[in-house]
FITOR-270228 format. One line per 8 residues: number of its first residue (from 0); their letters; for each residue x, y, z of C-alpha. Coordinates in Angstrom, 3 decimals. Layout:
residues N
NUM) A) X,Y,Z  ...
This chain:
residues 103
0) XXXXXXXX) 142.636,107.974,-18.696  139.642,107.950,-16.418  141.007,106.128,-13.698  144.428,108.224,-13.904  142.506,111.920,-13.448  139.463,110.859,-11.362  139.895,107.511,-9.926  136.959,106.097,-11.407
8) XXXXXXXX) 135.604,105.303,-14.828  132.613,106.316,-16.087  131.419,102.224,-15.632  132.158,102.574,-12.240  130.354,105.712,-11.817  127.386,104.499,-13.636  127.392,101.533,-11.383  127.824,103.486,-7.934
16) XXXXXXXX) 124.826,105.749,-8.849  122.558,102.230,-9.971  123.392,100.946,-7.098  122.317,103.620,-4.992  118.948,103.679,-6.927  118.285,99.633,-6.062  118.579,98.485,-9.615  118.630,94.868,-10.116
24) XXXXXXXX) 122.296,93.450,-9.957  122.523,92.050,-13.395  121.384,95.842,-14.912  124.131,97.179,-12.829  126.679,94.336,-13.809  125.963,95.082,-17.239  127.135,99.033,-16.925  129.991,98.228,-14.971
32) XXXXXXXX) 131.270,95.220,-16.892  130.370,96.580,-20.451  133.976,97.238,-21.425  135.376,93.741,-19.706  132.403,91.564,-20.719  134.476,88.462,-19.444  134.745,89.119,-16.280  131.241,88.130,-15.459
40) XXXXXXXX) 130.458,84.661,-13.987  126.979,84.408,-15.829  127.814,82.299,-19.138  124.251,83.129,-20.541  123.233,86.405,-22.959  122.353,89.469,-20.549  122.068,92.678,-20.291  125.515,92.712,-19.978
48) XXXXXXXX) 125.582,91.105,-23.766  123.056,93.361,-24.991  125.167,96.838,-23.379  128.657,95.506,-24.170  127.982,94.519,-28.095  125.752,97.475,-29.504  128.384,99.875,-27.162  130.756,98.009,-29.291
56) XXXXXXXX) 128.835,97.834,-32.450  127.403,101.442,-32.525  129.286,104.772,-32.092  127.723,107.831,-32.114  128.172,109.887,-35.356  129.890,112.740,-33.488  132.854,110.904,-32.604  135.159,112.839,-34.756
64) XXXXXXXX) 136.508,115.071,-31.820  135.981,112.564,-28.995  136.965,109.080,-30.908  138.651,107.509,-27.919  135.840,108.365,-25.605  133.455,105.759,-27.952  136.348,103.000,-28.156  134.968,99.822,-27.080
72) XXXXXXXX) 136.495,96.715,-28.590  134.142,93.597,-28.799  135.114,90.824,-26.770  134.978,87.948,-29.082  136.031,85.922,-26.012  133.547,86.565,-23.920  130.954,85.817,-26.821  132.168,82.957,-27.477
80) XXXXXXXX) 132.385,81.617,-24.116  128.763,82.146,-24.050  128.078,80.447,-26.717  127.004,83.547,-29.099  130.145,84.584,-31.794  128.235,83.146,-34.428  125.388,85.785,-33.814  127.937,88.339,-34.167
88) XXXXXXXX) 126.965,88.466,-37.870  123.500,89.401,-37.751  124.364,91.471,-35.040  126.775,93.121,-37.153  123.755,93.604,-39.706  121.360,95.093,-37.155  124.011,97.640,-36.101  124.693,98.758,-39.204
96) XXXXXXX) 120.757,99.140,-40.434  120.225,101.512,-36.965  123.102,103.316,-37.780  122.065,103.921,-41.507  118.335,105.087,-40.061  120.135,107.718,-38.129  121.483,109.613,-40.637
């Protein structure tokens, strides 16, 4: 819906502006790719991995009116290409023990 009305996402955007500022090209991979993990060439854990799976794994608590703007599906693909599903677990864990302490 992004792309339709502005002609950018918001990864995009985020991306543009990092780029702009100098930041290192793996930080700025990481906002740009963090809905389409697998689309990176680097098949080692990142800051890509780190944005894309707690994005995935933790949704702000007032999603209610704005669900689809926190909808990131976890890219088991990509995870397991790098050699990291079986983390997903604990990761899973984690997650869910920050999301409990906000409340």
């Amino acid at each position: 819906m992004e792309k339709q009305i502005f002609g950018f996402t918001r990864a995009e955007a985020g991306a543009y502006v990092l780029g702009l500022w100098k930041i290192p090209p793996r930080v700025t991979e990481s906002i740009l790719l963090q809905f389409t993990p697998n689309e990176t060439e680097y098949n080692g854990v990142n800051a890509l991995t780190a944005v894309h799976v707690s994005a995935a794994l933790l949704k702000p608590a007032t999603t209610q009116k704005n669900e689809r703007l926190f909808d990131i599906r976890l890219d088991t693909a990509y995870l397991e290409r790098i050699g990291k599903l079986d983390r997903l677990p604990t990761w899973e864990k984690l997650a869910k023990k920050v999301a409990q302490h906000d409340d």
